[in-house]
C-alpha positions as a printed NumPy array, in Angstrom:
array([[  0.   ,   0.   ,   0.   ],
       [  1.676,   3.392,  -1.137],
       [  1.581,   5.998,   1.22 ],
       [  0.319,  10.176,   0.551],
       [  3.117,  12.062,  -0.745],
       [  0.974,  15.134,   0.398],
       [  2.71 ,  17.599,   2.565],
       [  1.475,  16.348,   5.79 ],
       [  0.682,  12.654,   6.026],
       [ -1.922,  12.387,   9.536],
       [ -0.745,   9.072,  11.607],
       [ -3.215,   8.181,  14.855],
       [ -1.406,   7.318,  17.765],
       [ -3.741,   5.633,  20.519],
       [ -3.854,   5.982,  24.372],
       [ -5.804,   4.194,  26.759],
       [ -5.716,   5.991,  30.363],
       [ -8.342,   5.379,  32.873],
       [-10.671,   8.067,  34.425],
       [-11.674,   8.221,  38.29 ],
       [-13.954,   5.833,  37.898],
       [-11.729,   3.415,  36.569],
       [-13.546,   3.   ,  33.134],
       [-10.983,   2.965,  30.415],
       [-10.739,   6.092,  27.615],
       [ -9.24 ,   5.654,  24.26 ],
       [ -7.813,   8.638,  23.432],
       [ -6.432,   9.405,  20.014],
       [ -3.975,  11.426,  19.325],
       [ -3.183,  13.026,  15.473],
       [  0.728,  12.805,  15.092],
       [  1.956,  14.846,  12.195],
       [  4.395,  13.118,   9.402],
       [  6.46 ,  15.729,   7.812],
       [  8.15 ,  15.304,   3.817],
       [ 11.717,  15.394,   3.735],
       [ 13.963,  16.243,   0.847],
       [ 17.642,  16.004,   2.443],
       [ 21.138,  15.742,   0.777],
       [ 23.648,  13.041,   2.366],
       [ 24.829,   9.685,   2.157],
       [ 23.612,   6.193,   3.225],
       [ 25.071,   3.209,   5.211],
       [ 24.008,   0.137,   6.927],
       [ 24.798,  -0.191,  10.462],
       [ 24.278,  -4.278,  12.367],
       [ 22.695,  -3.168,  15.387],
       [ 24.491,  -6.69 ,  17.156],
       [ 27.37 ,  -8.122,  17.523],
       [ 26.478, -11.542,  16.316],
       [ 24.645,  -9.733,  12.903],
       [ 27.999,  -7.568,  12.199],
       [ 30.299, -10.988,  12.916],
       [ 27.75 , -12.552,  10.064],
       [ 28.723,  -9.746,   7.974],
       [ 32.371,  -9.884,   8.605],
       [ 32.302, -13.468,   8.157],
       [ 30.409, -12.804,   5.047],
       [ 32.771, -10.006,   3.572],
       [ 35.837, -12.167,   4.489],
       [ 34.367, -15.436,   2.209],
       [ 33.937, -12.963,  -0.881],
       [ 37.974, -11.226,   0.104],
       [ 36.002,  -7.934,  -0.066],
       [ 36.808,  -5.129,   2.324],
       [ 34.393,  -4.305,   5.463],
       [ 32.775,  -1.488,   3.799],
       [ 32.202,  -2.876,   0.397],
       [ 28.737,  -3.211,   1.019],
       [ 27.471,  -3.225,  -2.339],
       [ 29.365,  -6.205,  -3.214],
       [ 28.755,  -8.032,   0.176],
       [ 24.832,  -7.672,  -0.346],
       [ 24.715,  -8.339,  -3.917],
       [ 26.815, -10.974,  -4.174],
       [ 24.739, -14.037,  -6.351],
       [ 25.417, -17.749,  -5.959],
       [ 24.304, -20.875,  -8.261],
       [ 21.365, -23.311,  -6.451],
       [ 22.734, -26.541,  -6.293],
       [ 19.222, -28.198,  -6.754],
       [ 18.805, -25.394, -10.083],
       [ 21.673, -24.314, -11.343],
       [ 19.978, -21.973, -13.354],
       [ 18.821, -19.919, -10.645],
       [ 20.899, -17.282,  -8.732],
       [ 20.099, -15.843,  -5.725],
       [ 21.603, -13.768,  -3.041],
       [ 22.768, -15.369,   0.074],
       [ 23.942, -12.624,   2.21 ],
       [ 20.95 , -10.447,   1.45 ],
       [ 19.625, -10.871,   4.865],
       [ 22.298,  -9.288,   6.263],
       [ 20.662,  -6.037,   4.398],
       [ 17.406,  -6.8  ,   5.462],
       [ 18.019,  -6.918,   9.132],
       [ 20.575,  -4.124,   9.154],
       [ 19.341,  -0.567,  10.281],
       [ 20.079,   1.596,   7.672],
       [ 21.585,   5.407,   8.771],
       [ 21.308,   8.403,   6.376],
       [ 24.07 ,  10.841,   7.154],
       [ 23.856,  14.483,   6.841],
       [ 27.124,  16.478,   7.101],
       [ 28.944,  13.332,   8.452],
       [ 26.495,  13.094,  11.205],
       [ 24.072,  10.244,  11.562],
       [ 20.404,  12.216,  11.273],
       [ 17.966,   9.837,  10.472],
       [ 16.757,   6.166,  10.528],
       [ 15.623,   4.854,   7.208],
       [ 12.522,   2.325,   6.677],
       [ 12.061,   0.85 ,   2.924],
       [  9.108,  -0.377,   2.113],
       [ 10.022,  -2.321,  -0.685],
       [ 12.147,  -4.516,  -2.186],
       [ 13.289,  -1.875,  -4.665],
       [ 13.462,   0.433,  -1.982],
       [ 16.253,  -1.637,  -0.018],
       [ 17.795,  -2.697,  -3.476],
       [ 18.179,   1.308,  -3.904],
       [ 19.892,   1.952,  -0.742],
       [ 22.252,  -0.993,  -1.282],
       [ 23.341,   0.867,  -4.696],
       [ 23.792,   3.792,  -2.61 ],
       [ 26.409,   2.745,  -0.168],
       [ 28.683,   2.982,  -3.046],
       [ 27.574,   6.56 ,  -4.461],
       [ 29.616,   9.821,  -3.377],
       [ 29.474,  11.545,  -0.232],
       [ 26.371,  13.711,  -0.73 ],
       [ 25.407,  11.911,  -3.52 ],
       [ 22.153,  10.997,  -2.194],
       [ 18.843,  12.801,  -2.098],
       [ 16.243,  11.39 ,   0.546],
       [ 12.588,  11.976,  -0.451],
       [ 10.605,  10.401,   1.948],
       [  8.077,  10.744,   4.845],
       [ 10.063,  11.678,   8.706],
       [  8.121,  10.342,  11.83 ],
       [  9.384,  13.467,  13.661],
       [  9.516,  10.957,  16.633],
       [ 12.435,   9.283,  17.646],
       [ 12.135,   5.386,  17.844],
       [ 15.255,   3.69 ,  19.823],
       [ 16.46 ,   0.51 ,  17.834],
       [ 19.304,  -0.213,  19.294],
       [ 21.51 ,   2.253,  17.379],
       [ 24.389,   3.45 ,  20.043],
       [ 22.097,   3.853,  22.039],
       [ 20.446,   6.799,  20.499],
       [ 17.05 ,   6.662,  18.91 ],
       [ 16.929,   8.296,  15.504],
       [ 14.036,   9.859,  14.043],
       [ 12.484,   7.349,  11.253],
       [ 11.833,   8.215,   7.789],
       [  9.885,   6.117,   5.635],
       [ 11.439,   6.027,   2.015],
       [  9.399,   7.087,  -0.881],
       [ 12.387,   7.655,  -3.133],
       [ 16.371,   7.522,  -2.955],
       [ 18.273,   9.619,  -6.383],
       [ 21.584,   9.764,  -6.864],
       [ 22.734,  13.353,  -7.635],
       [ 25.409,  11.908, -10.084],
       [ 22.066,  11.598, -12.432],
       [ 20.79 ,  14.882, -11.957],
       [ 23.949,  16.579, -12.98 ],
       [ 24.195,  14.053, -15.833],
       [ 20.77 ,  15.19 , -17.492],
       [ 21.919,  18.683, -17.503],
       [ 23.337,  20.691, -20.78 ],
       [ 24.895,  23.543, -18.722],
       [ 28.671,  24.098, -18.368],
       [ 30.317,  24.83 , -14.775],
       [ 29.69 ,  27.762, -13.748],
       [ 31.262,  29.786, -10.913],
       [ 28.802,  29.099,  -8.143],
       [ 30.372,  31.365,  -5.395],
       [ 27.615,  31.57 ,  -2.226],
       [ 25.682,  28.511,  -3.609],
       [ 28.165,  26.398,  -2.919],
       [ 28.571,  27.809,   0.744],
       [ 24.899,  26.408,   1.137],
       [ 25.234,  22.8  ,   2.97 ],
       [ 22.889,  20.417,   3.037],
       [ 20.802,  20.606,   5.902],
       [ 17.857,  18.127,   7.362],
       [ 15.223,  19.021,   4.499],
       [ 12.087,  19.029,   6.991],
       [ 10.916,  23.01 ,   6.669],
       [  9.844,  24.422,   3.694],
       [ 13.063,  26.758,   3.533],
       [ 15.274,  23.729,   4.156],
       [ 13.859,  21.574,   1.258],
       [ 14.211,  24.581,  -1.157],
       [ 17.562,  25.084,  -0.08 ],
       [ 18.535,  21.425,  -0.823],
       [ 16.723,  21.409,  -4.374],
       [ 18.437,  24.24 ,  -5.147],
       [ 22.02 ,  22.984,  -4.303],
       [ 20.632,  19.617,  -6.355],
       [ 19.396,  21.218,  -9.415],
       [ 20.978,  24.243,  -9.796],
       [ 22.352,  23.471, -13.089],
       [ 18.958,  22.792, -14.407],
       [ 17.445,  25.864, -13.223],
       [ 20.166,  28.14 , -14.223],
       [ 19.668,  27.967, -17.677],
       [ 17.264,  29.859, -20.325],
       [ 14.863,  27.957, -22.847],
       [ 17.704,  28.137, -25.47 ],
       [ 20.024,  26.18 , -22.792],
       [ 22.552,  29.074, -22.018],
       [ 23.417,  29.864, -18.64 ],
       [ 21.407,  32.413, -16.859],
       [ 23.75 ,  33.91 , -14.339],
       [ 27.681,  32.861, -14.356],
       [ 28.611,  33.079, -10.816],
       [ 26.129,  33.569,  -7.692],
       [ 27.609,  35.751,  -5.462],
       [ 24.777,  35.731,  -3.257],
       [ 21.605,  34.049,  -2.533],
       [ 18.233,  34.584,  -0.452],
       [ 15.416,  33.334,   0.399],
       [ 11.766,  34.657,   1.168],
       [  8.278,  33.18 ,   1.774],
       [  5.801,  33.883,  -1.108],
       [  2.368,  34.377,  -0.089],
       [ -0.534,  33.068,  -1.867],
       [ -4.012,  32.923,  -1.508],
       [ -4.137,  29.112,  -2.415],
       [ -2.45 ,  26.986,  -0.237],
       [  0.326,  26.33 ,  -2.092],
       [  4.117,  26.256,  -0.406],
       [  6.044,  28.998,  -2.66 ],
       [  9.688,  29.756,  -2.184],
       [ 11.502,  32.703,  -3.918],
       [ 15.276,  32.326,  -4.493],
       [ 16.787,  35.123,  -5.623],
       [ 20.762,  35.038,  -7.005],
       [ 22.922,  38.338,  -7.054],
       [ 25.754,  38.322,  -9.276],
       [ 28.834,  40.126,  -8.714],
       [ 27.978,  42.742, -11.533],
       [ 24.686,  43.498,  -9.439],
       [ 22.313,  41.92 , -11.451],
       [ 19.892,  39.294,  -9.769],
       [ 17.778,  37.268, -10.494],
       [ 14.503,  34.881,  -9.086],
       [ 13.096,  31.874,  -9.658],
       [ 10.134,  30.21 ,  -7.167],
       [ 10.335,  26.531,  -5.634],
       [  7.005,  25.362,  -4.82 ],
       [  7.64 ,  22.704,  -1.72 ],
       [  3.986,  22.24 ,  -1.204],
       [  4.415,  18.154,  -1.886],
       [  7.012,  15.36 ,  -1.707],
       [  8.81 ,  16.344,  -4.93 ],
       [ 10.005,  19.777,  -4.787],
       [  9.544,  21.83 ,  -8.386],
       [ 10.435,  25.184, -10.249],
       [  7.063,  26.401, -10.943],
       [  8.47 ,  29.914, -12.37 ],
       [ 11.728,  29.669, -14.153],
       [ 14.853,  31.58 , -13.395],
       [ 14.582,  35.788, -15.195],
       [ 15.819,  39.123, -14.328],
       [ 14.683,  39.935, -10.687],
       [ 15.481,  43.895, -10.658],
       [ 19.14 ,  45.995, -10.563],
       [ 20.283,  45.859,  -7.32 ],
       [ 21.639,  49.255,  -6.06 ]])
């Protein structure tokens, strides 16, 4: 069963307390599920010691180092009984581990696939660049303990894992001298500022160009960000990029839903003074 991708996804959480008469209430309580859009990296982490000796055990057979995960995971072996069929017999090991995404080197949040592809994804990730994954998903906001150095994590549930090695890879833009935009790190992705922030950073090369593909503005030598207010209820973000020549220019991020979007493309903002 897919889950709403709409900004807030409503989750009841129940509580039975008894009144001074002793007669039981059910009391339900609406906790709030938040989208996230969040720039980092992903890696599995055996929450015992006899699951991370399987592993090492595991990694040792296939003479693979300890944090060759990918390789570990997806490593495919003959059935005796049918040759013809492969299968995977460490992939249990990626099934029970609890996989971390890490923002800024620092462990942030506790990821939950919910399906096969899903966990297939984040085994292709432990191999992608740091930062080289984008986490679109749905965050509890409410820390669940499982074991993890002893610090409970707050959950996400995975809608979607991209590697930002694609999204530069569909672009037609050169390099261009990025200046203050690339001072912007990635950052948790839960507000609306946050996620815009991160899209930017992610698809800057897309937005910065014109509908005959040249480059808008050659180096960003500054960038802000402001609430746009609407009638509808819509989640608009303005970016605006100053260039070192004082020209800027605006573009809006509408971060309304799980997939951030450009819903007005990058043009001349005004002549700064």
């Amino acid at each position: 069963m897919n889950l709403p991708i709409n900004t807030q996804d409503i989750d009841p959480e129940v509580i039975i307390h008894k009144n001074e008469n002793n007669t039981e209430i059910i009391q339900c309580n609406q906790r709030v599920k938040d989208n996230v859009y969040a720039i980092g990296y992903i890696k599995p982490y055996f929450a015992t010691l006899d699951l991370e000796k399987q592993y090492e055990a595991a990694a040792d057979f296939l003479k693979k180092p300890y944090a060759n995960f990918l390789d570990v995971f997806n490593y495919k072996a003959l059935a005796q009984e049918q040759p013809n069929i492969s299968f995977r017999p460490f992939l249990y090991l990626a099934q029970q581990a609890t996989w971390i995404f890490a923002i800024n080197n620092v462990d942030t949040f506790r990821l939950i696939p919910r399906t096969m592809t899903q966990l297939d994804t984040l085994i292709n990730a432990c191999s992608w660049s740091q930062d080289g994954a984008i986490l679109i998903g749905l965050s509890d906001q409410k820390s669940t303990p499982n074991n993890y150095d002893s610090v409970a994590l707050p959950v996400v549930m995975v809608d979607h894992i991209i590697n930002t090695a694609t999204i530069d890879a569909k672009s037609n833009s050169h390099n261009t001298s990025e200046g203050a935009l690339s001072r912007l790190k990635p950052n948790i992705g839960l507000s609306h500022l946050e996620r815009a922030s991160n899209y930017l950073v992610t698809h800057f090369k897309q937005i910065n160009v014109n509908q005959k593909q040249e480059v808008v503005i050659e180096t960003v030598s500054a960038v802000h960000f402001q609430d746009v207010l609407l009638q509808s209820e819509r989640k608009i973000i303005e970016v605006i990029l100053s260039s070192p020549d004082g020209n800027r220019f605006a573009c809006n991020i509408d971060v309304t839903d799980a997939y951030p979007f450009v819903s007005s493309k990058l043009t001349p903002f005004a002549k700064s003074s």
